[in-house]
C-alpha positions in Angstrom: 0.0 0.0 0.0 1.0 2.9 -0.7 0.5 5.6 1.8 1.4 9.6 2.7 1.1 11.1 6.0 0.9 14.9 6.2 1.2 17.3 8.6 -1.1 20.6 8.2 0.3 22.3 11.4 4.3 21.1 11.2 5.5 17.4 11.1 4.3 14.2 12.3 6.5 12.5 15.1 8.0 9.2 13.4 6.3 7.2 16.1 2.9 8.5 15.2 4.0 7.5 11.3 5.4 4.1 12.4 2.3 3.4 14.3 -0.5 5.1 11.5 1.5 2.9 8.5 1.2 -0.7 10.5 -2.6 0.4 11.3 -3.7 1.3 7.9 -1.7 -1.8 5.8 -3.8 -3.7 7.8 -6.9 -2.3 5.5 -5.1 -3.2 2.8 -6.4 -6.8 3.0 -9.9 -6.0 1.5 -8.7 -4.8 -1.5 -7.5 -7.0 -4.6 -4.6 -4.6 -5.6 -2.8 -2.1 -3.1 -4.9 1.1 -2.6 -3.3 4.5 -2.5 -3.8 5.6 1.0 -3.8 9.4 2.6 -3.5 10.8 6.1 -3.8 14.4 6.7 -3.5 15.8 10.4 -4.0 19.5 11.7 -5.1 20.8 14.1 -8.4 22.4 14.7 -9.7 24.2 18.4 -7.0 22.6 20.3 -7.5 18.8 18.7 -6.1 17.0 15.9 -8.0 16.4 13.0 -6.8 13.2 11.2 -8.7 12.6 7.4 -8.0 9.2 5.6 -8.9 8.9 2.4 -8.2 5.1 0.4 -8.7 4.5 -3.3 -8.4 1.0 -4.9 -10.8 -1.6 -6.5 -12.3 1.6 -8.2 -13.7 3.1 -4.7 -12.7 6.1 -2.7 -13.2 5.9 0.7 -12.8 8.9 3.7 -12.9 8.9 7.1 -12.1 11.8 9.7 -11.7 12.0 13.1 -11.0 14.6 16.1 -9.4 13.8 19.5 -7.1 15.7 21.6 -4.6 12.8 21.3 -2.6 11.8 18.1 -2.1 8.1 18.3 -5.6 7.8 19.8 -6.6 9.8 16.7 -5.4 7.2 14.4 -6.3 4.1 15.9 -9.8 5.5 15.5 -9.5 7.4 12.0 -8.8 3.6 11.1 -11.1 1.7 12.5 -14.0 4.5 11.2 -12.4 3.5 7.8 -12.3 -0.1 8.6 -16.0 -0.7 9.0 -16.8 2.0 5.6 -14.5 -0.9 3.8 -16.0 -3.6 5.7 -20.1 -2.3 4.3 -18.7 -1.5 1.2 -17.3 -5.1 0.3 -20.5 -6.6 1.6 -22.5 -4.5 0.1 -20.6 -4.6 -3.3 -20.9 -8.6 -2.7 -24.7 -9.1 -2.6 -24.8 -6.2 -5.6 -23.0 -8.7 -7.4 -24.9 -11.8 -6.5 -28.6 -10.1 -7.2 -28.0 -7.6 -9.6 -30.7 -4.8 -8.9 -31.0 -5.0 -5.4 -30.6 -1.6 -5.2 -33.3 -0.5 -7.6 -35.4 -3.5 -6.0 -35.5 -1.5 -2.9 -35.9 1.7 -4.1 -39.2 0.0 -6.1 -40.2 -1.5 -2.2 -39.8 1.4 -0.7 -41.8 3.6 -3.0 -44.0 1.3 -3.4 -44.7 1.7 0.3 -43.2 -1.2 1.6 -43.3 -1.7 5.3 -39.8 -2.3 6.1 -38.9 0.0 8.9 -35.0 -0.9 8.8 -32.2 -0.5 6.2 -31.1 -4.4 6.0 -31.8 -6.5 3.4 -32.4 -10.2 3.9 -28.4 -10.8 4.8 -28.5 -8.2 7.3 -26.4 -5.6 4.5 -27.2 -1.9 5.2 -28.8 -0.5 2.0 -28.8 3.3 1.5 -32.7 4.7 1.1 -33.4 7.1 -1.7 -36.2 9.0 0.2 -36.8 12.0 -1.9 -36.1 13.1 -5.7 -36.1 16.8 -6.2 -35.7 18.6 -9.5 -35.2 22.1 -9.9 -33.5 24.3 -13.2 -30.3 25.6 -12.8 -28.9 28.7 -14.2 -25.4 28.9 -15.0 -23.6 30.7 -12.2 -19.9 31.3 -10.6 -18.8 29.5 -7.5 -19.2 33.2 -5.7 -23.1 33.0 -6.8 -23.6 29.4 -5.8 -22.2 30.4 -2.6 -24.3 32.9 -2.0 -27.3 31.1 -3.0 -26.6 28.6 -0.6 -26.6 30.9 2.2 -30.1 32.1 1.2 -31.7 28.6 1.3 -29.6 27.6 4.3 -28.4 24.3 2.9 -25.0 22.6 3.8 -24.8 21.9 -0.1 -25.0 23.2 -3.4 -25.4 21.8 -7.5 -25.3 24.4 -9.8 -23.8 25.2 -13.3 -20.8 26.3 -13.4 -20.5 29.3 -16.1 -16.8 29.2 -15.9 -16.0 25.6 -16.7 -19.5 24.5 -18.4 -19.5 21.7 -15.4 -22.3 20.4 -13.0 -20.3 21.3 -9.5 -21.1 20.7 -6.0 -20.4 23.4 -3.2 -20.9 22.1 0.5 -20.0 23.6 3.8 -17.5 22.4 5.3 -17.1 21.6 9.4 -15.1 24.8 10.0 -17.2 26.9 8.3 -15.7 27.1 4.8 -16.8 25.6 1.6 -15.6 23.3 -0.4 -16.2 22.6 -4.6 -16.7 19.5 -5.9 -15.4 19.6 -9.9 -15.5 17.0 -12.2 -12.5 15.5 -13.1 -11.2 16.0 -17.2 
């Protein structure tokens, strides 16, 4: 696996890298070829703030985590990611052996199906599509969508981007600032 630590706010001490590399190889047994892994740390109101991100087997996975101590910090920025890799590979196992579960459930539930849970028959979570929403959209700059956001108190954004000709995505981010979502070319 290949993996890069960063540090934000200066550098990481080599026993925090020593012990973040043996915790997250230890993901990389879920994936058929290495994933490319990434740990950011800074720090944020006095704790650190560690974000993993994984790619491999055409996913890309994040976790993030806050605590006041570092090695505590990744032990559980791992194990968050753990269990997102863990529902992931089950759910992209019984995809694979009933191809259309997902829109089978989507027909149940609109069909006003009485399942109160999000499990299927093998105990797999399955996401819930629970409302559809269509709306025009204008083409706009990232300044605009902002701004629009703000007015309908949202945490996210689609609009047109006028610049680039793209469908992008603005959302808000934990500190307060925003974030765009571009496609890639």
């Amino acid at each position: 696996m290949r993996l890069t630590i960063k540090g934000k706010n200066g550098t990481i001490p080599d026993a925090i890298k020593i012990h973040a590399e043996k915790k997250v190889n230890k993901l990389e047994r879920y994936f058929h070829a290495p994933p490319v892994a990434n740990l950011e740390e800074y720090l944020e109101r006095g704790q650190h703030v560690l974000e993993l991100t994984l790619e491999g087997d055409g996913v890309f996975l994040r976790s993030e985590e806050r605590c006041s101590d570092l090695h505590a910090a990744v032990d559980k920025v791992v194990e968050k990611m753990e269990r997102q890799v863990k529902r992931f590979k089950t759910r992209k196992r019984h995809d694979h052996q009933r191809p259309g579960l997902i829109k089978e459930a989507v027909a149940d539930r609109s069909a006003g199906s009485s399942d109160s849970d999000n499990t299927d028959d093998d105990g797999a979570y399955m996401p819930r599509i629970v409302r559809r929403k269509r709306f025009p959209m204008k083409p706009m700059p990232a300044e605009e969508a902002a701004l629009q956001m703000e007015l309908v108190d949202h945490s996210f954004f689609l609009f047109h981007n006028e610049e680039t000709g793209d469908v992008n995505v603005l959302y808000r981010r934990r500190n307060g600032d925003y974030g765009l979502i571009e496609p890639e070319r």
